[in-house]
PDB file of the backbone (N, CA, C, O) and the ligand in Angstrom, with CONECT records:
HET     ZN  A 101       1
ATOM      1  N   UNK A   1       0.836  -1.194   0.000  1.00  0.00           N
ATOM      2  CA  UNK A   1       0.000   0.000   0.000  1.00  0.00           C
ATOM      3  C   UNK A   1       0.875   1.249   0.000  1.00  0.00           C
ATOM      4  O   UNK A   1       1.642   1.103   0.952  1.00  0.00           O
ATOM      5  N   UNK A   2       1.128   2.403  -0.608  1.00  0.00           N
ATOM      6  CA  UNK A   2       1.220   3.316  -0.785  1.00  0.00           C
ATOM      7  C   UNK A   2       0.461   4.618   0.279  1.00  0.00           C
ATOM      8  O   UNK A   2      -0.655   5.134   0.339  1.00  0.00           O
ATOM      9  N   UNK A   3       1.517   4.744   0.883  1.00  0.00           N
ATOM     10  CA  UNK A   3       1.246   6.350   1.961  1.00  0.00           C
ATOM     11  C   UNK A   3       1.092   7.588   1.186  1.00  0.00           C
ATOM     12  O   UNK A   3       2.013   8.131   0.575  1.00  0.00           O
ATOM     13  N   UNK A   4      -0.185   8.029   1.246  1.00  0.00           N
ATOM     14  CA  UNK A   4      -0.412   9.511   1.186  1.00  0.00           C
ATOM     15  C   UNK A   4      -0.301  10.140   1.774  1.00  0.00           C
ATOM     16  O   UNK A   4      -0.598   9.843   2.931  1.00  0.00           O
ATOM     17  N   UNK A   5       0.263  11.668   1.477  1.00  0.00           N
ATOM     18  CA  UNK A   5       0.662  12.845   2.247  1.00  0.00           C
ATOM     19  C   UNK A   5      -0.740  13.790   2.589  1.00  0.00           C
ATOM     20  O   UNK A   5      -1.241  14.371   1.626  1.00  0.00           O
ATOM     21  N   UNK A   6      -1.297  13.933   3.767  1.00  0.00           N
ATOM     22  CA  UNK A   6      -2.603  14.812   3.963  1.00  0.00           C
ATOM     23  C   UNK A   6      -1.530  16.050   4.406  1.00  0.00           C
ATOM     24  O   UNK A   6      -0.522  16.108   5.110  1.00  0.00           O
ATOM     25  N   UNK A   7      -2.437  17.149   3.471  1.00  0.00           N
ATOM     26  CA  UNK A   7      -1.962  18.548   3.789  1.00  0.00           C
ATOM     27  C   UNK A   7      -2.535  19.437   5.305  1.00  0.00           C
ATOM     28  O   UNK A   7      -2.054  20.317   6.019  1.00  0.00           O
ATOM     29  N   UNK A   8      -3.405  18.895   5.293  1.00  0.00           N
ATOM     30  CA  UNK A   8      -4.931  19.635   6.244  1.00  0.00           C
ATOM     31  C   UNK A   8      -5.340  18.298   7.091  1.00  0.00           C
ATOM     32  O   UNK A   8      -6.336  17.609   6.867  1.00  0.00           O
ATOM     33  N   UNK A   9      -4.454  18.095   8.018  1.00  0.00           N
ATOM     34  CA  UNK A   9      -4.865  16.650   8.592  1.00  0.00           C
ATOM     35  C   UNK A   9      -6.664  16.693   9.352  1.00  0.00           C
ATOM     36  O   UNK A   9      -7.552  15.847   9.459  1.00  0.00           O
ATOM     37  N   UNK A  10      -6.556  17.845   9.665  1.00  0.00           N
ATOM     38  CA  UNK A  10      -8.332  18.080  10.563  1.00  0.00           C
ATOM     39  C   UNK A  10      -9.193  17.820   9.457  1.00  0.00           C
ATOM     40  O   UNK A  10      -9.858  16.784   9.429  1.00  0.00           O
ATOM     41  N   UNK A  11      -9.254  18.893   8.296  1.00  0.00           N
ATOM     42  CA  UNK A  11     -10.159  18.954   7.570  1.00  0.00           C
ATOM     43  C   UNK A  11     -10.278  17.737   6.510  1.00  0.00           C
ATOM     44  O   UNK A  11     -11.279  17.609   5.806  1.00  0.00           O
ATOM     45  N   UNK A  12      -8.761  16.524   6.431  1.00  0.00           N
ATOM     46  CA  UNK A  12      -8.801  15.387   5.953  1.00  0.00           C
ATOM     47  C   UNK A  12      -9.904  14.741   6.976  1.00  0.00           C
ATOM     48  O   UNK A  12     -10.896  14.409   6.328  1.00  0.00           O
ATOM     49  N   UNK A  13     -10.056  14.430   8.521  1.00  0.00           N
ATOM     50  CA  UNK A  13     -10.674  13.887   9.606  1.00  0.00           C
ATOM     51  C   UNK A  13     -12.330  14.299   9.741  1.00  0.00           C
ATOM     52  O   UNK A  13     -13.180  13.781  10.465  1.00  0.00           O
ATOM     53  N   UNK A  14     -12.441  15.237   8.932  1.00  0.00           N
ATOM     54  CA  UNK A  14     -13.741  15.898   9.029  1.00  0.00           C
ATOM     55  C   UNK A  14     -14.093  14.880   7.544  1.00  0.00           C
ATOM     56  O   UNK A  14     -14.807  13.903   7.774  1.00  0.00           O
ATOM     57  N   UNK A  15     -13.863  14.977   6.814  1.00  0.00           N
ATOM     58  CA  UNK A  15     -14.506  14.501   5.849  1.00  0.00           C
ATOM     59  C   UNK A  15     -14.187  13.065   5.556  1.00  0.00           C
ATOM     60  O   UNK A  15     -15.081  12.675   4.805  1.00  0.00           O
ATOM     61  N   UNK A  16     -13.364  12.118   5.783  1.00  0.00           N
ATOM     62  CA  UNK A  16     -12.986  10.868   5.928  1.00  0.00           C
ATOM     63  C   UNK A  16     -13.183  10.269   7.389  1.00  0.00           C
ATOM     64  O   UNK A  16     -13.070   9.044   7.405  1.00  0.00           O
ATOM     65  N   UNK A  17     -13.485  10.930   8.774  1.00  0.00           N
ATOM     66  CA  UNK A  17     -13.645   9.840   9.316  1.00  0.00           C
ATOM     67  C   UNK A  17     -14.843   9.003   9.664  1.00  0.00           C
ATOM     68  O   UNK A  17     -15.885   9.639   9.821  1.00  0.00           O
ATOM     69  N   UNK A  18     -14.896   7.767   9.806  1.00  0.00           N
ATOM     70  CA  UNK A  18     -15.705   6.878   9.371  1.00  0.00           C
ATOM     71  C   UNK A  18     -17.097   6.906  10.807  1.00  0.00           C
ATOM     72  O   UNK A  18     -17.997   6.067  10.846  1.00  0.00           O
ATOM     73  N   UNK A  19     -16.968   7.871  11.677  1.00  0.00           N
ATOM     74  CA  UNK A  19     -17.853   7.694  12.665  1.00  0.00           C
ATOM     75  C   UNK A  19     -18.382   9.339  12.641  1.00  0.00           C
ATOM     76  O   UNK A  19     -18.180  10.279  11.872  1.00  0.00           O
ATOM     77  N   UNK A  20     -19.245   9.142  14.030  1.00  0.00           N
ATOM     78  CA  UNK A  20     -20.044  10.378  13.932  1.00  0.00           C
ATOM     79  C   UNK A  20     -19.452  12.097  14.714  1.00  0.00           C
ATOM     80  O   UNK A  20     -19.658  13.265  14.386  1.00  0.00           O
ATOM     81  N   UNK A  21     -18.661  11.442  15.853  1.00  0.00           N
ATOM     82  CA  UNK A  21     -17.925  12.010  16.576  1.00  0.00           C
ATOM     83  C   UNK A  21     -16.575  12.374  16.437  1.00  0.00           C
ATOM     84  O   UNK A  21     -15.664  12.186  17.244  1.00  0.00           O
ATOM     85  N   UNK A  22     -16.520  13.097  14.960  1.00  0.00           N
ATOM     86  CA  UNK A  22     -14.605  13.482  15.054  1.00  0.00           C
ATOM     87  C   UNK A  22     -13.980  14.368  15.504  1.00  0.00           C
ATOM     88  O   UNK A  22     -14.206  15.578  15.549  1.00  0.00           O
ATOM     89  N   UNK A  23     -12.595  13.346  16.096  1.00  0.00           N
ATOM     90  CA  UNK A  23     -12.063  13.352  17.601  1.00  0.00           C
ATOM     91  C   UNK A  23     -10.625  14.814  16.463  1.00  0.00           C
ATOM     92  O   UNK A  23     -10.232  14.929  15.302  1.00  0.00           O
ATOM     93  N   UNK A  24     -10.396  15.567  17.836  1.00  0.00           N
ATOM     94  CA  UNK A  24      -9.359  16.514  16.905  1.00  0.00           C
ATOM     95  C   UNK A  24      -8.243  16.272  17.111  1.00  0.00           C
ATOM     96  O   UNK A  24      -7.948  15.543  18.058  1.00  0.00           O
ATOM     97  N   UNK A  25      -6.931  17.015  15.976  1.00  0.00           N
ATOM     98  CA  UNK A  25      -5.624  16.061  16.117  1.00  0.00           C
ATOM     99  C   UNK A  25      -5.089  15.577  17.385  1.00  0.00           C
ATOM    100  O   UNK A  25      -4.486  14.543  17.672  1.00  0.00           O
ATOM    101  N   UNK A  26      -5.525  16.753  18.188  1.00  0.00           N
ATOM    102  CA  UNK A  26      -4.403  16.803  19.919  1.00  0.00           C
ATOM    103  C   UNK A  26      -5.002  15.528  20.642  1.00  0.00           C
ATOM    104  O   UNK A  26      -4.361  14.973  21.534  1.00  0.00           O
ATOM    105  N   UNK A  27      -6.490  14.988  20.157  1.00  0.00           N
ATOM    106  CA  UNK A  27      -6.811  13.453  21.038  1.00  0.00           C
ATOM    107  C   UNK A  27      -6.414  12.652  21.142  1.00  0.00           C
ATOM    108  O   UNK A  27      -6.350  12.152  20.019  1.00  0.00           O
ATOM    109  N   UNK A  28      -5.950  11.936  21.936  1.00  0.00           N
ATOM    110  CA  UNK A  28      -5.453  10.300  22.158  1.00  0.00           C
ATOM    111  C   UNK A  28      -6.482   9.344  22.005  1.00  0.00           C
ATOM    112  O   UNK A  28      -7.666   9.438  22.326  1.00  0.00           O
ATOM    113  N   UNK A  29      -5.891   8.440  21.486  1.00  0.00           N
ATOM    114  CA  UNK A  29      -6.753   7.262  21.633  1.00  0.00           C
ATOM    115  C   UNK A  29      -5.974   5.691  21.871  1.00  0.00           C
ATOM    116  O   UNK A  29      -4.800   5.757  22.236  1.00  0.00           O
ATOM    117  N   UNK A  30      -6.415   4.666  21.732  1.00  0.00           N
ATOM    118  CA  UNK A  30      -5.511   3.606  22.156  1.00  0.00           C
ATOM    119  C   UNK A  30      -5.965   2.137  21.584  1.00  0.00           C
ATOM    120  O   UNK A  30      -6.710   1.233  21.962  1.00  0.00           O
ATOM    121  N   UNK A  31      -4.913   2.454  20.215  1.00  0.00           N
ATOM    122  CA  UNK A  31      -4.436   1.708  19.476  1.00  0.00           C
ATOM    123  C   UNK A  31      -4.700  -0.094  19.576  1.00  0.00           C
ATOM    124  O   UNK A  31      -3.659  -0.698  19.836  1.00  0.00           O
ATOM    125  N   UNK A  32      -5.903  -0.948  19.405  1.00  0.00           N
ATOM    126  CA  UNK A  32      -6.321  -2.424  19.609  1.00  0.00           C
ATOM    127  C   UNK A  32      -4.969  -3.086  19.266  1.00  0.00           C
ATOM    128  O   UNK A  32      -4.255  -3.840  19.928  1.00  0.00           O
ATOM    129  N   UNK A  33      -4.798  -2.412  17.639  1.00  0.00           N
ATOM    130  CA  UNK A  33      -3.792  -3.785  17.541  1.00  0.00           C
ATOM    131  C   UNK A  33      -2.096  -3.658  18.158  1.00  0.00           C
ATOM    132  O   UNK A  33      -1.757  -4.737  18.644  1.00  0.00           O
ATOM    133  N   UNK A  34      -1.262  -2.851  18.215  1.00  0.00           N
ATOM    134  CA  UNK A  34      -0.496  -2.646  18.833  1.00  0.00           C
ATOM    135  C   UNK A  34      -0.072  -1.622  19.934  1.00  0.00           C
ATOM    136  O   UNK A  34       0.789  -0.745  20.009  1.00  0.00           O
ATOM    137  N   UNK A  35      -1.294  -2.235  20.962  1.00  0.00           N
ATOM    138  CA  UNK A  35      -1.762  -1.748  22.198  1.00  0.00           C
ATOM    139  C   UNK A  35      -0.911  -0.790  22.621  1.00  0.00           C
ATOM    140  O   UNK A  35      -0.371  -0.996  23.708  1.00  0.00           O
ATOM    141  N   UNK A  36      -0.557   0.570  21.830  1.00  0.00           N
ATOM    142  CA  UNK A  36      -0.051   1.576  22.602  1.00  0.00           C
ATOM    143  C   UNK A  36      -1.347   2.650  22.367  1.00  0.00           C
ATOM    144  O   UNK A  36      -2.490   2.376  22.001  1.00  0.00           O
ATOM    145  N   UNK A  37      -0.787   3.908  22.694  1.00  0.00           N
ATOM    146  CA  UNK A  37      -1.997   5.413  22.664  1.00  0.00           C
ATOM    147  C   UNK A  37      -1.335   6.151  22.009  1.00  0.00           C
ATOM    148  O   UNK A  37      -0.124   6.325  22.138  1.00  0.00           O
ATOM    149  N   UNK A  38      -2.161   6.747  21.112  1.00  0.00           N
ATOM    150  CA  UNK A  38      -1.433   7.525  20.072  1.00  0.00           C
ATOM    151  C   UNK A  38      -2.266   8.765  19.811  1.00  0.00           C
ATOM    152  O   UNK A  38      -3.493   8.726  19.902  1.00  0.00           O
ATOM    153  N   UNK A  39      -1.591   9.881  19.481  1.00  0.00           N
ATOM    154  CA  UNK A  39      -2.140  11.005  19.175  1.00  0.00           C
ATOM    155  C   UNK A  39      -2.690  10.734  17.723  1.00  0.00           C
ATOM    156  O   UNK A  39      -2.008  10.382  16.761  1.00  0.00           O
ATOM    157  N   UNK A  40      -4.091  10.970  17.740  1.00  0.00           N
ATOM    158  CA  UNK A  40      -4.814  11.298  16.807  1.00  0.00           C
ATOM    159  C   UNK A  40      -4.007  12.018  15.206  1.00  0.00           C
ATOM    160  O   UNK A  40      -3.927  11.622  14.043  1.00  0.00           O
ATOM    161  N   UNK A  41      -3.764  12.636  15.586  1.00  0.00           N
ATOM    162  CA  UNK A  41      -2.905  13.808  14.514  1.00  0.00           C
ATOM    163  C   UNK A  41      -2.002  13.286  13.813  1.00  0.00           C
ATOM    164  O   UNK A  41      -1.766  13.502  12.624  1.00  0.00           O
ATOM    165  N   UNK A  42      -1.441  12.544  14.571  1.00  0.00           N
ATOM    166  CA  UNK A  42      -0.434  11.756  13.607  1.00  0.00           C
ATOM    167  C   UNK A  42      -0.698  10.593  12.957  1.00  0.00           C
ATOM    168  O   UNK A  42       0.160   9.715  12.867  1.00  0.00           O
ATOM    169  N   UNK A  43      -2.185  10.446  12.324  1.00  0.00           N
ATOM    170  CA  UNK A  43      -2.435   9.792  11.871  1.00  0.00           C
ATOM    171  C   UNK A  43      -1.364   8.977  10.699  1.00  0.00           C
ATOM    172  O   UNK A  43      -0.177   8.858  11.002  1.00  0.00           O
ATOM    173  N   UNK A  44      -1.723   8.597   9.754  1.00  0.00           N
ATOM    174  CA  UNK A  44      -1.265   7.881   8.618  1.00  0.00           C
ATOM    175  C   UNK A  44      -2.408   7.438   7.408  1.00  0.00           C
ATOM    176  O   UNK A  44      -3.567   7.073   7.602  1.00  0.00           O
ATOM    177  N   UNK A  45      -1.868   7.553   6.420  1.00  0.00           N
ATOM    178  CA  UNK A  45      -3.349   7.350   5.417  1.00  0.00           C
ATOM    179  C   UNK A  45      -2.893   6.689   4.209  1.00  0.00           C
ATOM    180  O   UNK A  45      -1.885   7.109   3.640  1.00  0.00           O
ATOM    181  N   UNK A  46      -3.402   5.908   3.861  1.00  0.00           N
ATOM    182  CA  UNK A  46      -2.371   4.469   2.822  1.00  0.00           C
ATOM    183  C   UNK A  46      -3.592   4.411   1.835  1.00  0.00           C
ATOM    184  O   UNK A  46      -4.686   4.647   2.348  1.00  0.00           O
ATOM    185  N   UNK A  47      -3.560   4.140   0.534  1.00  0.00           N
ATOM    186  CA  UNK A  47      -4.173   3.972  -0.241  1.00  0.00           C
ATOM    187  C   UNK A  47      -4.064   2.236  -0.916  1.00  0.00           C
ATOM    188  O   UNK A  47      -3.040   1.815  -1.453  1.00  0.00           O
ATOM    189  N   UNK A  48      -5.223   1.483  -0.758  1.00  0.00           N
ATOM    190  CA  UNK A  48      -4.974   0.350  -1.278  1.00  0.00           C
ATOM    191  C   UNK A  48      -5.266  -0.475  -2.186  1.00  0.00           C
ATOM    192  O   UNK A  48      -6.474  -0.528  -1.950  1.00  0.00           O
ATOM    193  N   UNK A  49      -5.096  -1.276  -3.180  1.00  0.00           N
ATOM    194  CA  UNK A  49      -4.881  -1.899  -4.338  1.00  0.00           C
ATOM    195  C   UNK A  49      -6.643  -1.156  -5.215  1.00  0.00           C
ATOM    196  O   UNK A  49      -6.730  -1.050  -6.438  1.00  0.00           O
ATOM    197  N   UNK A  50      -7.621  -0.818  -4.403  1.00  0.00           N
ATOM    198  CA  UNK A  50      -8.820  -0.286  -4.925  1.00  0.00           C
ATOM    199  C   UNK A  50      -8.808   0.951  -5.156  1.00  0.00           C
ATOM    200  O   UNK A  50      -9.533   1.546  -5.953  1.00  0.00           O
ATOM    201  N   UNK A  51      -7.866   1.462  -4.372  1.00  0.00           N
ATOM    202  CA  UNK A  51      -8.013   3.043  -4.496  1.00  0.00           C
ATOM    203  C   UNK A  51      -8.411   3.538  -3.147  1.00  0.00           C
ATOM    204  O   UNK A  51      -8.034   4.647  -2.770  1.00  0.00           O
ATOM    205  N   UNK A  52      -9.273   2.645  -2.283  1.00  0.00           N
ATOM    206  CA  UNK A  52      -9.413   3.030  -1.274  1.00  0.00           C
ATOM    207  C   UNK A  52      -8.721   3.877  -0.130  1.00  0.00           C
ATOM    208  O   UNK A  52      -7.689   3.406   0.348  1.00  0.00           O
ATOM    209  N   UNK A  53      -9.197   5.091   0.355  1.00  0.00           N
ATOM    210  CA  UNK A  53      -7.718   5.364   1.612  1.00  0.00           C
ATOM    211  C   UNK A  53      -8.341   5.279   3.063  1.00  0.00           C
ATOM    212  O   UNK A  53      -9.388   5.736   3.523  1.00  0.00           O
ATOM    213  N   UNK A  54      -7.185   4.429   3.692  1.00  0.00           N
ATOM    214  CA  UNK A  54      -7.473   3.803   4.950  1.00  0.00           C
ATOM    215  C   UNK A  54      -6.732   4.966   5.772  1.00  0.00           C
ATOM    216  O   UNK A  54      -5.639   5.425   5.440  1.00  0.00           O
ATOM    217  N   UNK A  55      -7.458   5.371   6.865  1.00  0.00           N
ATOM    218  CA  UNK A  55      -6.912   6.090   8.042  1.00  0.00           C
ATOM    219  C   UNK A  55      -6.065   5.192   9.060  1.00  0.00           C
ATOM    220  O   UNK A  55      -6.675   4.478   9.855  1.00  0.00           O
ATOM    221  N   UNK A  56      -4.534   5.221   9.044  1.00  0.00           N
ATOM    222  CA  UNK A  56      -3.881   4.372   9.429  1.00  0.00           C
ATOM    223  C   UNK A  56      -3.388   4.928  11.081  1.00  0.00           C
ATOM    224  O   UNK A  56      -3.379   6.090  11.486  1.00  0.00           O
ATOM    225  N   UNK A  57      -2.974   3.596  11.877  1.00  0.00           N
ATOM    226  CA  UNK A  57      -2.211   3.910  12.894  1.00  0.00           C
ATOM    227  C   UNK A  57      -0.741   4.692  12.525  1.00  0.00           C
ATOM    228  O   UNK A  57      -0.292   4.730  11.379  1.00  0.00           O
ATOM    229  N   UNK A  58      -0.163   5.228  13.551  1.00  0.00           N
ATOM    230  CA  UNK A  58       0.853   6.010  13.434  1.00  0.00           C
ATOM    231  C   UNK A  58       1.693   5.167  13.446  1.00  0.00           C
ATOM    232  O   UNK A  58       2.300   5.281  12.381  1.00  0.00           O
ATOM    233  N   UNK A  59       2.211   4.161  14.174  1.00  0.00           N
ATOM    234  CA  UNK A  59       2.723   3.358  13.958  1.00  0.00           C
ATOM    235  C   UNK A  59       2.732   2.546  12.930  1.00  0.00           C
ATOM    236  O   UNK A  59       3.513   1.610  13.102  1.00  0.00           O
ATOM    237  N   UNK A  60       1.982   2.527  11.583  1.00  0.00           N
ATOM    238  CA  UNK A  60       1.825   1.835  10.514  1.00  0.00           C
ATOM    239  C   UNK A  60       3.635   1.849  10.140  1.00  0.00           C
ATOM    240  O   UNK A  60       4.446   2.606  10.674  1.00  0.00           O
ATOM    241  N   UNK A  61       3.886   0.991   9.284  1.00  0.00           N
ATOM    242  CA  UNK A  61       3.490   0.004   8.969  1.00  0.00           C
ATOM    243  C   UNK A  61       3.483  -1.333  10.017  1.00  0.00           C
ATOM    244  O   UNK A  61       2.902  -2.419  10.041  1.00  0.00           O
ATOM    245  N   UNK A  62       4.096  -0.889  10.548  1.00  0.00           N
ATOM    246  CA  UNK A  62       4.463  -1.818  11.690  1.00  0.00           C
ATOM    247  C   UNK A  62       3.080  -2.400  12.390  1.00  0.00           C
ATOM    248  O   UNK A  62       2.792  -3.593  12.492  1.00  0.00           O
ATOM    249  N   UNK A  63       2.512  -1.588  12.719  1.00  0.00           N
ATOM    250  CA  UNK A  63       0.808  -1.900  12.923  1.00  0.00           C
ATOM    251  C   UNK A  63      -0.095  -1.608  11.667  1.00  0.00           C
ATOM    252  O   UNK A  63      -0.146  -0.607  10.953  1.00  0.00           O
ATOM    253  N   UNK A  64      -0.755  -2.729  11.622  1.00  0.00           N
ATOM    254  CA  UNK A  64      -1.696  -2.774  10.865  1.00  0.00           C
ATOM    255  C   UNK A  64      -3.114  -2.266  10.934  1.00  0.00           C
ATOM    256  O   UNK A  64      -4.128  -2.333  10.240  1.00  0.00           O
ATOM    257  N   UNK A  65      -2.741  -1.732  12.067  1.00  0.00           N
ATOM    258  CA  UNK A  65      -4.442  -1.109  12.806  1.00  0.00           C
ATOM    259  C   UNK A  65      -4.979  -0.476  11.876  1.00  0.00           C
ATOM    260  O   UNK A  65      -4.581  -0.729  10.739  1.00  0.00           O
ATOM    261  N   UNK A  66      -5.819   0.324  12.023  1.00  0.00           N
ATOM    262  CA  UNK A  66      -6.566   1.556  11.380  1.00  0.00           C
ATOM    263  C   UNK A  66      -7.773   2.480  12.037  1.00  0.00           C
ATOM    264  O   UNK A  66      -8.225   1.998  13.076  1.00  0.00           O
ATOM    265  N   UNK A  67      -8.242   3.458  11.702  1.00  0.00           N
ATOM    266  CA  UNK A  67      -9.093   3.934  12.821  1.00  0.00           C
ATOM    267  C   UNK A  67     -10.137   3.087  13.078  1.00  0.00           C
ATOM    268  O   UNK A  67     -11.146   3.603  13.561  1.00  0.00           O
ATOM    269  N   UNK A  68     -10.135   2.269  12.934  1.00  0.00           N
ATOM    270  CA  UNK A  68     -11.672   1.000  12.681  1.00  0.00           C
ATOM    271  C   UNK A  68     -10.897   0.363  14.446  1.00  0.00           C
ATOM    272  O   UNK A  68     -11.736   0.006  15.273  1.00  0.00           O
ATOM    273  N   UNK A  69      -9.650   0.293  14.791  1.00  0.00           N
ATOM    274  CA  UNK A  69      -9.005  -0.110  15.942  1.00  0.00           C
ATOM    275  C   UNK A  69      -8.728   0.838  17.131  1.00  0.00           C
ATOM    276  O   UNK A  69      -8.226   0.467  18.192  1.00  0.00           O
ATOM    277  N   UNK A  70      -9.117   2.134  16.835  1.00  0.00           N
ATOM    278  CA  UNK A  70      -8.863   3.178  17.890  1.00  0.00           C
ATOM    279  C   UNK A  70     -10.140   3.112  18.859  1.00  0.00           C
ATOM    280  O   UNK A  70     -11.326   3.037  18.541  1.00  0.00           O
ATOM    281  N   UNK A  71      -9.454   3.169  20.354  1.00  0.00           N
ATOM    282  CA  UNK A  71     -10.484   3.740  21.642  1.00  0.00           C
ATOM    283  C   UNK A  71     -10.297   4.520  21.944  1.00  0.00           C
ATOM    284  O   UNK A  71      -9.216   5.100  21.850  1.00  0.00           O
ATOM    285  N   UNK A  72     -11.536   4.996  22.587  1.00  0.00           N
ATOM    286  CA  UNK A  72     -11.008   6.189  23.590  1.00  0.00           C
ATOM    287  C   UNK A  72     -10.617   5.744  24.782  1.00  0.00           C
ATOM    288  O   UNK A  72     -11.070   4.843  25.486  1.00  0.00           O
ATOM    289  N   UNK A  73      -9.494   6.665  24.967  1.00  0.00           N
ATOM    290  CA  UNK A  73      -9.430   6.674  26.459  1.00  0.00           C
ATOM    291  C   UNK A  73      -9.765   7.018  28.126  1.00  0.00           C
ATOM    292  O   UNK A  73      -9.858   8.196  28.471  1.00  0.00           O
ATOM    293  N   UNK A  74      -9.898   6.171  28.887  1.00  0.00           N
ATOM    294  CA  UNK A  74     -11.035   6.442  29.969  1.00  0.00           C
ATOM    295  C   UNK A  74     -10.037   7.499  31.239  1.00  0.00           C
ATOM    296  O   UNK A  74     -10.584   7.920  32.258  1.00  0.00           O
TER     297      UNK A  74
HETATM  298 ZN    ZN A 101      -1.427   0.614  16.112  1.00  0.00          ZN2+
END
């Protein structure tokens, strides 16, 4: 998969993220598949074999997560 560069990471999050409640860059959240917490903002965004672009963990590639794997934190 191929990493895309977002210019406008908020206004990328406003219009790509996949829930109702979008969280802003400075939020943490905590990462299912490689159980660390990561700032929101530093997202990652990969485009894949469809064209599709996945909102990736920061840790990508290394984690495979995606925002479909982010919690909030309590
Ligand atoms: Zn992760």
């Amino acid at each position: 998969m191929q990493e895309i560069k977002i210019s406008n990471k908020q206004e990328y999050l406003d219009k790509k993220y996949p829930f109702s409640s979008i969280p802003s860059l400075a939020d943490k959240r905590y990462c299912m598949q490689c159980k660390s917490e990561i700032v929101v903002g530093e997202y990652k965004v990969f485009k894949d074999e469809q064209g599709k672009e996945i909102i990736s963990c920061p840790n990508a590639p290394a984690c495979s997560g995606t925002v479909m794997d982010w919690y909030k934190l309590h």
